[in-house]
C-alpha positions as MATLAB code, in Angstrom:
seq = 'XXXXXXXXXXXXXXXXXXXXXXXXXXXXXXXXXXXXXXXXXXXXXXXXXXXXXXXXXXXXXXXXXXXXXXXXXXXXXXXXXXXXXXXXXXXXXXXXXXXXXXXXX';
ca = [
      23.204    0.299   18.412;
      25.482   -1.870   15.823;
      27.386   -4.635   17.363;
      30.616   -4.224   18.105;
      32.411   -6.774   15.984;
      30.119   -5.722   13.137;
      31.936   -2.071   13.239;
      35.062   -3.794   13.704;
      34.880   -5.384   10.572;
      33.055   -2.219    8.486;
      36.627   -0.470    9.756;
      38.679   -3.597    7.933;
      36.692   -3.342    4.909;
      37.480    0.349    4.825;
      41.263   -0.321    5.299;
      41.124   -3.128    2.710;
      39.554   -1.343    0.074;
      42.097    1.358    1.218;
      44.929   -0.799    0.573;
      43.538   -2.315   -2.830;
      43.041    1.548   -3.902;
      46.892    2.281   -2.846;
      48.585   -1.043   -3.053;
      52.093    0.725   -2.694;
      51.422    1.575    0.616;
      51.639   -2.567    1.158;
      53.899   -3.333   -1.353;
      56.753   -1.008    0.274;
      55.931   -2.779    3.734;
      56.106   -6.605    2.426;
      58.658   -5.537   -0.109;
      56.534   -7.653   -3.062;
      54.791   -6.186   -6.464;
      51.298   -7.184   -6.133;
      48.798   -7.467   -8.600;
      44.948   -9.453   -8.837;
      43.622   -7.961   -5.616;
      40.642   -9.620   -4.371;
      38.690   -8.222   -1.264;
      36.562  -11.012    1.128;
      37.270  -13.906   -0.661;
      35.555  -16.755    0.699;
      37.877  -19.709    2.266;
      35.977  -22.573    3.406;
      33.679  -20.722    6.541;
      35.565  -17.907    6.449;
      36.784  -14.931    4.272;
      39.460  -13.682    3.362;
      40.184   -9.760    3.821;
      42.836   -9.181    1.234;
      44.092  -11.794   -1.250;
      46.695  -10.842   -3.551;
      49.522  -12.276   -6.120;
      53.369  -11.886   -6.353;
      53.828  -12.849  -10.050;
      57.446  -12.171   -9.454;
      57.777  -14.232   -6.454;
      55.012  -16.767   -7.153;
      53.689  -16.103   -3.936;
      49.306  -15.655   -2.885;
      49.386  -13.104    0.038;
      46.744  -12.773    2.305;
      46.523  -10.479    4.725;
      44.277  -10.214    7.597;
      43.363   -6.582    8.822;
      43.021   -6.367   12.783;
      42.748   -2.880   13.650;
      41.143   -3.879   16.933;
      43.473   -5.408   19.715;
      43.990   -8.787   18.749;
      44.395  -12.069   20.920;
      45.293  -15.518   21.055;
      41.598  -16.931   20.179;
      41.627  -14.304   16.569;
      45.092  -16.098   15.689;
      43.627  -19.403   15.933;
      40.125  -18.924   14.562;
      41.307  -16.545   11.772;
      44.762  -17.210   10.926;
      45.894  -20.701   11.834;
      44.016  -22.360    9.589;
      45.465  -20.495    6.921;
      48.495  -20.385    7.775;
      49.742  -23.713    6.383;
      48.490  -22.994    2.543;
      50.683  -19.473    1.657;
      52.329  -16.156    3.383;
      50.143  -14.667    5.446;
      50.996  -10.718    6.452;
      49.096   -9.928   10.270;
      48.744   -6.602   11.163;
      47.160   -5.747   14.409;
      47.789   -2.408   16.432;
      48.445   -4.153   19.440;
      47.196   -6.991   21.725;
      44.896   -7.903   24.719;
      46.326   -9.437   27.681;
      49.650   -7.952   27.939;
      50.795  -11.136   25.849;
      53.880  -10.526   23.656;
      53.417  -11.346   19.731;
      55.953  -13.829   20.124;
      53.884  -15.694   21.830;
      51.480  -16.146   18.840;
      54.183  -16.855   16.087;
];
């Protein structure tokens, strides 16, 4: 039986290489042209699901598929740290505890 947060993640890749495949279905959401679209690009420890650039804007986006319910501990391993270095786009279909999102931002 495959672990849990292994399948999680095999579901992200999916949706990643998903939205690298049809980047207007992200580009009409975040209202940005993107182009150079990298997939798991390592940052520090960690990697990155989808790392993108606005050429227009002069923005990197990252974004950071959660397509499990997220919580307060994903936020700060996975996000917080970086947060601080460019736009980052979360997308989560809901999350644990009852907490509202606002209580992350």
């Amino acid at each position: 039986m495959k672990n849990i947060g292994k399948l999680g993640s095999e579901k992200e890749f999916i949706f990643s290489l998903y939205l690298k495949k049809y980047p207007k279905v992200l580009e009409k959401e975040i209202s940005l042209k993107l182009s150079n679209i990298q997939l798991e690009v390592p940052l520090g420890r960690k990697k990155i699901d989808y790392l993108s650039i606005s050429k227009s804007r002069r923005l990197t986006v990252i974004v950071e598929n959660q397509l499990t319910p997220s919580d307060k501990y994903h936020l700060d391993d996975k996000i917080m740290p970086i947060l601080y270095s460019t736009r980052v786009d979360y997308e989560s279909s809901s999350i644990n505890n009852g907490q509202k999102r606002d209580a992350f931002l």
